[in-house]
C-alpha positions as a Markdown table, in Angstrom:
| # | Residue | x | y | z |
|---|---|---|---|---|
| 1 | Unk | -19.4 | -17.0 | -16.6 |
| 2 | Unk | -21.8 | -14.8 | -18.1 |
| 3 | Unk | -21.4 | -11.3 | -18.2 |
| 4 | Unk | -24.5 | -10.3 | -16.9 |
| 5 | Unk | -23.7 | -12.6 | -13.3 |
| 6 | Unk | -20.5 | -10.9 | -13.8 |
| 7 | Unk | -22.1 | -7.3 | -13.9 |
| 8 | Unk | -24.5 | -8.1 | -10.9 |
| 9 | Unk | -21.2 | -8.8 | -8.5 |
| 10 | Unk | -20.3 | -5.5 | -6.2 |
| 11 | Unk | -17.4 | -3.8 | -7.9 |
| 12 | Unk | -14.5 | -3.1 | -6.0 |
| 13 | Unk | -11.5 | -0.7 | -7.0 |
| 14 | Unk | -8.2 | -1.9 | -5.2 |
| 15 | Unk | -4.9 | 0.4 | -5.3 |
| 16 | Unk | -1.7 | -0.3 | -4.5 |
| 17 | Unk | 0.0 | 2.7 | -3.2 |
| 18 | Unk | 3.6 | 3.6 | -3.6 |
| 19 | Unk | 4.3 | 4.2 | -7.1 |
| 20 | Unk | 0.3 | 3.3 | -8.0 |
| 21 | Unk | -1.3 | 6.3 | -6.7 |
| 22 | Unk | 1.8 | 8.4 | -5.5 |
| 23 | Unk | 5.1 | 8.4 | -7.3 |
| 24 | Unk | 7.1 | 7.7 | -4.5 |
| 25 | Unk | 8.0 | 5.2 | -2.2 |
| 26 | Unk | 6.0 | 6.9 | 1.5 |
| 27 | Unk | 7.8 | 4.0 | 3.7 |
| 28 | Unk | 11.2 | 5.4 | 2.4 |
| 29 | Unk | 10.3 | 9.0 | 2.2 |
| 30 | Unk | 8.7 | 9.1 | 5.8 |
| 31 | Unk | 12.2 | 7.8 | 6.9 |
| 32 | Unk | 14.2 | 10.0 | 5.0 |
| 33 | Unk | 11.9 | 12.8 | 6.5 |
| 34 | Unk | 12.8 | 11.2 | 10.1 |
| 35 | Unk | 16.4 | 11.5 | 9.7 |
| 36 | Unk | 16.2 | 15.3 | 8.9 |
| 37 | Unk | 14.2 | 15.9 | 12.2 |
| 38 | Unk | 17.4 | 14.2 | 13.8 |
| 39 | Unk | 15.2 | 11.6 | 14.9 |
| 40 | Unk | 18.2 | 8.9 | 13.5 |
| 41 | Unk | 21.4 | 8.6 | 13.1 |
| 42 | Unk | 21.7 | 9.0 | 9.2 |
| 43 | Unk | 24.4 | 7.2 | 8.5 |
| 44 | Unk | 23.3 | 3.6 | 10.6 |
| 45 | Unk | 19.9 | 3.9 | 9.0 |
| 46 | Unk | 20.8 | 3.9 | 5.4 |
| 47 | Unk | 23.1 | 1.3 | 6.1 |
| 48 | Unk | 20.0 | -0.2 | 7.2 |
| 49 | Unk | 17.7 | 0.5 | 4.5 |
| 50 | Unk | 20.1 | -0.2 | 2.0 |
| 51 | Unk | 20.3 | -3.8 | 3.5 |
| 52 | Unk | 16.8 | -4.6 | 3.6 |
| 53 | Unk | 16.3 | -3.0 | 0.2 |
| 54 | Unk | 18.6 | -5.9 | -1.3 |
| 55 | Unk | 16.7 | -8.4 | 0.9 |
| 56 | Unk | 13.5 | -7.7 | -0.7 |
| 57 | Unk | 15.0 | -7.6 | -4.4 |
| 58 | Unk | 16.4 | -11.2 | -3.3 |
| 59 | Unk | 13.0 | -12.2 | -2.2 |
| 60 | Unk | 14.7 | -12.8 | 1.6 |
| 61 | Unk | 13.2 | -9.9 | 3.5 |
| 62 | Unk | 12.2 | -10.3 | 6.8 |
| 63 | Unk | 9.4 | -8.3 | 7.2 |
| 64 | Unk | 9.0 | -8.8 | 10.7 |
| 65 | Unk | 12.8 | -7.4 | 11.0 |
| 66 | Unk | 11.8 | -4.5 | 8.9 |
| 67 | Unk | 9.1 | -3.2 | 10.5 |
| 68 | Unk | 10.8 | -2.9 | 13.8 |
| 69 | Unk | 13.4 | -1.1 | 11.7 |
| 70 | Unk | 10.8 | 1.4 | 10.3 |
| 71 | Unk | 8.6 | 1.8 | 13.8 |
| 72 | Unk | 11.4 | 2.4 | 15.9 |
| 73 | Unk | 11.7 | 6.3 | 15.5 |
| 74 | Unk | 8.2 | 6.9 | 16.1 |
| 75 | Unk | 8.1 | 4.4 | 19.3 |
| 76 | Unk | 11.4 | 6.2 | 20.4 |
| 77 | Unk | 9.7 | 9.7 | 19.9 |
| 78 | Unk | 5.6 | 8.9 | 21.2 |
| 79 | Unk | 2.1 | 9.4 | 19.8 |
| 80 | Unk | 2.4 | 13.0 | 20.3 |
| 81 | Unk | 5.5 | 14.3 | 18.8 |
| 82 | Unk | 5.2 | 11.3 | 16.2 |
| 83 | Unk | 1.4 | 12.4 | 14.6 |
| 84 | Unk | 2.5 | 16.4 | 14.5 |
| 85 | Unk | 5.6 | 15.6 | 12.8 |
| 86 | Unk | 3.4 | 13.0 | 10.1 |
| 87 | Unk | 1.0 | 15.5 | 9.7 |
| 88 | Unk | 4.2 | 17.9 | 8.5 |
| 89 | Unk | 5.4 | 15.2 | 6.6 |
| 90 | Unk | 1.8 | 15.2 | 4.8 |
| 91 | Unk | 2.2 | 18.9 | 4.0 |
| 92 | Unk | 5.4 | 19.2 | 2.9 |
| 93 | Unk | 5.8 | 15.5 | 1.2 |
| 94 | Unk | 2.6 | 13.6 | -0.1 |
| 95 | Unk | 0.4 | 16.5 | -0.6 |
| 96 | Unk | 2.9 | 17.8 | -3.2 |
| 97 | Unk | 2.9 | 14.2 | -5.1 |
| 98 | Unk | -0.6 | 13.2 | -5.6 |
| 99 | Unk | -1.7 | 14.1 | -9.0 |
| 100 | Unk | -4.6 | 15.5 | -10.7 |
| 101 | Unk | -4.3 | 11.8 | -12.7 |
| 102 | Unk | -4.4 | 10.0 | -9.6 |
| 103 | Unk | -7.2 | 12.0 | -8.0 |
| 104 | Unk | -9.1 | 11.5 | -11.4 |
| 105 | Unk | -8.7 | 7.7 | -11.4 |
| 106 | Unk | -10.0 | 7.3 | -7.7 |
| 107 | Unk | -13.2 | 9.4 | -8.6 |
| 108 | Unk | -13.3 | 7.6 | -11.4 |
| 109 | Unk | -14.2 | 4.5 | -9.7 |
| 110 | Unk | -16.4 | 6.4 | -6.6 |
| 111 | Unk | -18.5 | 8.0 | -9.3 |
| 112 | Unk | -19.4 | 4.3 | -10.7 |
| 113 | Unk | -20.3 | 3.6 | -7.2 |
| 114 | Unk | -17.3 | 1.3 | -7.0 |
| 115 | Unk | -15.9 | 0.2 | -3.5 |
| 116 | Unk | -12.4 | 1.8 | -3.2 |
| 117 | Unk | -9.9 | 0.2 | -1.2 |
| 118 | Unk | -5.5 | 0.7 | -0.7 |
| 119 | Unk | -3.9 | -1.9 | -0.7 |
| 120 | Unk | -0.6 | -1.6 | 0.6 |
| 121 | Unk | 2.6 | -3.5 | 2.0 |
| 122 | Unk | 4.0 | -0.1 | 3.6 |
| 123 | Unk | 2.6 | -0.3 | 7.5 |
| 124 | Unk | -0.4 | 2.0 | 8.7 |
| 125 | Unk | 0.9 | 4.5 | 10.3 |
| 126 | Unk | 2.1 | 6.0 | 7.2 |
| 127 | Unk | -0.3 | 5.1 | 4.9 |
| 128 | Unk | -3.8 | 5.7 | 7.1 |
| 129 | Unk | -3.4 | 9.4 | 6.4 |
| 130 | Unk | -2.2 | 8.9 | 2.8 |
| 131 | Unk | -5.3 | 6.8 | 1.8 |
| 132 | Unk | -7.7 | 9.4 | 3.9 |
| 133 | Unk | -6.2 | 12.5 | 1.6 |
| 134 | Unk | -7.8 | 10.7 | -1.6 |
| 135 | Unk | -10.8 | 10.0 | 0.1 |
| 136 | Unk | -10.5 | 6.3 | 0.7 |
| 137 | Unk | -11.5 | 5.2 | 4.3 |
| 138 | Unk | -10.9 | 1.2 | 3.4 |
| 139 | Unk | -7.3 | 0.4 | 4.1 |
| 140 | Unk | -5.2 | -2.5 | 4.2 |
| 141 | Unk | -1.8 | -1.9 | 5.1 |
| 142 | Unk | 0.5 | -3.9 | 7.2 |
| 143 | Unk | -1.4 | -3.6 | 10.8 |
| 144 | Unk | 0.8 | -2.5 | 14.2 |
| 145 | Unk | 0.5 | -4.4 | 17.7 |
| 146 | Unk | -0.4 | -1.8 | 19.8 |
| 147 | Unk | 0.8 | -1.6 | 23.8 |
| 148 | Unk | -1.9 | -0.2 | 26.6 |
| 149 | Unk | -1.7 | 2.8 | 25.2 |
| 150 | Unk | -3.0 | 2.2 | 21.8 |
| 151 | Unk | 0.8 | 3.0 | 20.5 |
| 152 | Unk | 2.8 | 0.7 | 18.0 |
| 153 | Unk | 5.4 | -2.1 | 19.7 |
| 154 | Unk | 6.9 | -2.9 | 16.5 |
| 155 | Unk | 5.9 | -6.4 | 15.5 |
| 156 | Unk | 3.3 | -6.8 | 13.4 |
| 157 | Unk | -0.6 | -7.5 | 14.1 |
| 158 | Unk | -1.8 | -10.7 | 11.9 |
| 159 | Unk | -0.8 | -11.0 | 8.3 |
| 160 | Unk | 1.1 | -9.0 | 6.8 |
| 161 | Unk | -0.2 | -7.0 | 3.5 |
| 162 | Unk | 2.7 | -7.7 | 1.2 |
| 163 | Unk | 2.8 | -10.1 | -1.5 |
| 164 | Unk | 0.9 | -13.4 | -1.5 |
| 165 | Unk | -0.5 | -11.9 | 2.4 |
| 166 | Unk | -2.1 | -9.2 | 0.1 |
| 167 | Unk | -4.5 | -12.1 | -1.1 |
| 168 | Unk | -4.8 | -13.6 | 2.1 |
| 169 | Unk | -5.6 | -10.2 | 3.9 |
| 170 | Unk | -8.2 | -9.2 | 0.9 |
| 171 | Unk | -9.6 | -12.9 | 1.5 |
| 172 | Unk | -10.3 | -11.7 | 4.9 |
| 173 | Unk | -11.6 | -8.5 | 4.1 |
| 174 | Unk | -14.1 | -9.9 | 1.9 |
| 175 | Unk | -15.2 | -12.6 | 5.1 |
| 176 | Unk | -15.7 | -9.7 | 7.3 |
| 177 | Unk | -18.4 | -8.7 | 4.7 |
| 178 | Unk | -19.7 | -12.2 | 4.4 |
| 179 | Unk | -18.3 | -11.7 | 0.9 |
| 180 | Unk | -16.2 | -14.4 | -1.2 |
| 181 | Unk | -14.0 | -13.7 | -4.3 |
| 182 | Unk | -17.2 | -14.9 | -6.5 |
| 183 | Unk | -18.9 | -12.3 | -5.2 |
| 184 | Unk | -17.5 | -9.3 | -6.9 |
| 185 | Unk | -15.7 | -7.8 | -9.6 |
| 186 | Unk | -12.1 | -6.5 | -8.8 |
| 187 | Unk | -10.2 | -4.4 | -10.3 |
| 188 | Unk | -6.4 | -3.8 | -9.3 |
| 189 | Unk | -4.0 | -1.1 | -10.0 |
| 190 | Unk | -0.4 | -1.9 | -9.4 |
| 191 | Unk | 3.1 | -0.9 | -10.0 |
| 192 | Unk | 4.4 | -4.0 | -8.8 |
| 193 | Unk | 5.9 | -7.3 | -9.8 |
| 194 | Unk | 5.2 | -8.4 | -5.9 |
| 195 | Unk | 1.7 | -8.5 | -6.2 |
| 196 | Unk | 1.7 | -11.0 | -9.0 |
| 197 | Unk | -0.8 | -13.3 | -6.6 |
| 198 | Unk | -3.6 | -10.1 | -6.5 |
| 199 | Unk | -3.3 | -9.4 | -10.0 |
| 200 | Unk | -3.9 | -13.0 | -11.0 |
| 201 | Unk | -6.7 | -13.4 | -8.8 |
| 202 | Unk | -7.9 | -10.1 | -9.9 |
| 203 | Unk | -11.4 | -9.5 | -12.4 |
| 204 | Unk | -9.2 | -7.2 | -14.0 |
| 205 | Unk | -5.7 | -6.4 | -13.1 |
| 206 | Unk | -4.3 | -2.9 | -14.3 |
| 207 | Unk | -0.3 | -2.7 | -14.5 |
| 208 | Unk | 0.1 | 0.6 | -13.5 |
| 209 | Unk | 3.3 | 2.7 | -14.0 |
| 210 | Unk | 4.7 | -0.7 | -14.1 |
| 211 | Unk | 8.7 | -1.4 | -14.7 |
| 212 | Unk | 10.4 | -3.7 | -17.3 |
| 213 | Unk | 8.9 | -6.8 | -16.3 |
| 214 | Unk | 5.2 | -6.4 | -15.0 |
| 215 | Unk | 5.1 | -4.7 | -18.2 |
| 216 | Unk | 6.0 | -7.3 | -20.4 |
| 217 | Unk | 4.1 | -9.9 | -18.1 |
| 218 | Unk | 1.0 | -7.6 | -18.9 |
| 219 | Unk | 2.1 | -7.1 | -22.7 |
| 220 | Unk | 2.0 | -11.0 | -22.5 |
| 221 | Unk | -1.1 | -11.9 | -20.7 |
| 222 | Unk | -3.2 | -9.1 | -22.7 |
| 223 | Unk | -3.6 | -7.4 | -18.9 |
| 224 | Unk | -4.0 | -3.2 | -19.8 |
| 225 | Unk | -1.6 | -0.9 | -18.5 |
| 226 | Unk | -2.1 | 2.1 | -17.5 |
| 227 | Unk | 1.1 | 5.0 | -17.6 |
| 228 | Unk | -0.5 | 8.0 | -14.7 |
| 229 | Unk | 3.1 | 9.0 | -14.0 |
């Protein structure tokens, strides 16, 4: 392909979150920040976490299971008590993690008139807020069935954005916009060995702040890699 065709695509700018733009995991640290409002029993839920954690290093998570696990305090507590205590969380957690480096990289991209979307495998309740304090209103993060009242069941609406479903969701994001993967130019920051699929299907694929293995996959392959953290 020539580059000019490729220069005349719509450039898009996709992020991972945790660990990409932020240096922390928010799914863990918004349930960390749960259990010191006394919203859980501390004790059951790092049992918990701790199980699911070694599920998803043995590639056997359930993330059906996992999201009922990580919704439960805030469908326990309601909209009301649940949105004042993430906008504390915001305050006293995220806002002091994101970087001037991160902020840099995301204007960056806006400033070339790039597209900017997260994509993320932590669910939206977390991460809508997250993605709106750099600016970036495109978000696709694991979506929440909602009951009558517009609040979260716990089981999880369509695909959900986590490994190989980060392709698929990005497939559909792109049909929404009667847009195909032809169509543009991607780029894609991650930390992650789990997005292998969007990297590879990626224009260019960025491992960023990545650990001992997507950096030598990178190192290998010739993909850059970009050290924020």
């Amino acid at each position: 392909m020539s580059s000019k065709k490729v220069n005349a695509r719509r450039k898009l700018a996709l992020f991972d979150l945790d660990h990409t733009l932020i240096p922390i995991d928010s799914d863990y640290e918004w349930g960390e920040f749960t259990i010191a409002l006394g919203w859980c029993d501390a004790t059951e839920f790092k049992r918990r976490n701790a199980e699911f954690f070694e599920q998803y290093r043995a590639g056997t998570l359930d993330v059906h299971d996992y999201v009922r696990f990580a919704t439960q305090a805030i469908r326990t507590q309601g909209a009301i008590k649940s949105e004042a205590a993430h906008a504390r969380f915001m305050g006293e957690v995220v806002q002091k993690v994101i970087t001037v480096q991160a902020q840099a990289l995301v204007q960056q991209h806006r400033a070339a008139g790039d597209e900017l979307v997260i994509v993320t495998a932590t669910n939206e309740f977390v991460t809508r807020p997250i993605a709106e304090a750099f600016g970036v209103n495109e978000l696709i993060a694991v979506e929440l069935e909602r009951d009558a009242l517009g609040w979260p069941t716990g089981e999880i609406k369509g695909t959900p954005s986590a490994r190989e479903g980060k392709v698929t969701r990005m497939a559909q994001w792109l049909a929404a916009r009667n847009l195909g993967w032809d169509d543009v130019e991607t780029t894609f920051y991650t930390d992650s060995m789990n997005d292998l699929a969007l990297l590879e299907k990626a224009t260019h694929p960025v491992a960023t702040n990545p650990d001992d293995r997507l950096r030598a996959l990178a190192t290998e392959r010739g993909w850059r890699i970009l050290d924020l953290f």
